[in-house]
DRENSERO-433180 format. One record per residue (C-alpha): residue in three letters; x, y negated, z negated. Coordinates in steps of 0.001 Angstrom, whole numbers, padded with zeros to 6 digits, always signed. Each point is the difference from the previous one (the first is absolute). Layout:
! DRENSERO-433180
ALAXYZ ...
! end
This chain:
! DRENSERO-433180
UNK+089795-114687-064003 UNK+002405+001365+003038 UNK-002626+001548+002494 UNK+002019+003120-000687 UNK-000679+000163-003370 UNK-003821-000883+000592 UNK-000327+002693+002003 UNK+001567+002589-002088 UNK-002364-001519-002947 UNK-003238+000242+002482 UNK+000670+003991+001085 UNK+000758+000362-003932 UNK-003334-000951-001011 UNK-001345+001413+003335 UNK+001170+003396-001099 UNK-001340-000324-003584 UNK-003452-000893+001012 UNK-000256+002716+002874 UNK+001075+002586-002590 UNK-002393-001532-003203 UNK-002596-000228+002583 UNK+000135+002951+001682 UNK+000504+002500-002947 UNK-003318+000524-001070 UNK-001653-000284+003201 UNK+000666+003901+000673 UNK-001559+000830-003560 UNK-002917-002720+001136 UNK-001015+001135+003903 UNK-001181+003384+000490 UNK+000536-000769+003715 UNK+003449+000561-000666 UNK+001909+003075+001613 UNK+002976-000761-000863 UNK+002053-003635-001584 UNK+003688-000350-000584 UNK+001598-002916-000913 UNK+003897-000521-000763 UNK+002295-002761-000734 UNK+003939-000035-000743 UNK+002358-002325+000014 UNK+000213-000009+003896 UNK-003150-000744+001011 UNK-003472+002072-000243 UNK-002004+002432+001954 UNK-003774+001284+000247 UNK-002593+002168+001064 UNK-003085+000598+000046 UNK-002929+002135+001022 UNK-003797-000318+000096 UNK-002591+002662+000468 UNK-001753-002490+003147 UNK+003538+000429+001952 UNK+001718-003081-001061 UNK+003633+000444-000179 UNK+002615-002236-000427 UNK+003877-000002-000996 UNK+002381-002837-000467 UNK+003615-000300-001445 UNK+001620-003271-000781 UNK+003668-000417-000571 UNK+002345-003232-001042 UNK+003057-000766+001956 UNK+002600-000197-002496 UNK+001789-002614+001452 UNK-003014-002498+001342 UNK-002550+000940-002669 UNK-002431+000184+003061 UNK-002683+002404-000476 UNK-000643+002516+002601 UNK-003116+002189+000297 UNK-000889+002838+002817 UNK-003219+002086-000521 UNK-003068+001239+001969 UNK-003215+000355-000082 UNK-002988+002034+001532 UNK-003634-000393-000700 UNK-003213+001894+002282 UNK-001872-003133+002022 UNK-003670-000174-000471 UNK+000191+002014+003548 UNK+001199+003175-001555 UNK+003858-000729+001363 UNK+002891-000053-001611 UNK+002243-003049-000257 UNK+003780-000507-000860 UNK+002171-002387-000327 UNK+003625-000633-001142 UNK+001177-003305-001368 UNK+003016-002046-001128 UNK+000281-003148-002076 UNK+002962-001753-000991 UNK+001033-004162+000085 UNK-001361+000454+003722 UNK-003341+000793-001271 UNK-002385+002812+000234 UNK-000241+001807+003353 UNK-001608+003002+001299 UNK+002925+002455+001532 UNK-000779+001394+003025 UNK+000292+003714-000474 UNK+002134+001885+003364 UNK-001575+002138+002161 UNK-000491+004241-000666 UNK+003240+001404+001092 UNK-000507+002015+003293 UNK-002236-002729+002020 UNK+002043-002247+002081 UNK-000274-003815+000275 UNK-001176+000948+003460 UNK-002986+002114-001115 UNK-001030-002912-002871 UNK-000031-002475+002806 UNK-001977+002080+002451 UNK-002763+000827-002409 UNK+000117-003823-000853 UNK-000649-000742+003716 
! end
């Protein structure tokens, strides 16, 4: 099998699982807020929502002409500290890799360093 075509046959079964598995979670978990799951025929997204803060969205699309699966999403959960942490994240035939996320608009590179040290 082409690595193409395994790859299109791994996301396919991929996607079915995610979506047979994660149906009846949401009728399952009362710590659910909120659960959405959708797949088409270019690619999937989801999101979901618990009651202790978790968050976390992700969509994943196929390039039609590599067959390469792409995924962006984010997540946040509160630390064991009481603070709230975020992150972005890509994954693609590179791997999976946290994005760094850009600066507020309105502070300067200048002032980020500065407070850095």
């Amino acid at each position: 099998m082409h690595s193409k075509s395994w790859i299109i046959a791994a996301v396919t079964v991929a996607l079915t699982v995610t979506v047979a598995v994660a149906a009846p979670v949401r009728e399952q978990d009362p710590e659910l807020v909120y659960f959405e799951n959708v797949r088409d025929e270019n690619g999937y997204s989801f999101s979901y929502k618990t009651k202790d803060g978790q968050f976390r969205e992700e969509q994943g699309t196929i390039d039609p002409e590599t067959g390469i699966l792409r995924v962006t999403g984010v997540y946040r959960f509160i630390g064991t500290d009481g603070e709230t942490y975020e992150y972005s994240y890509e994954a693609d035939e590179n791997g999976y890799r946290i994005v760094e996320k850009p600066p507020p608009a309105g502070i300067s590179n200048t002032v980020l360093l500065s407070l850095v040290g």
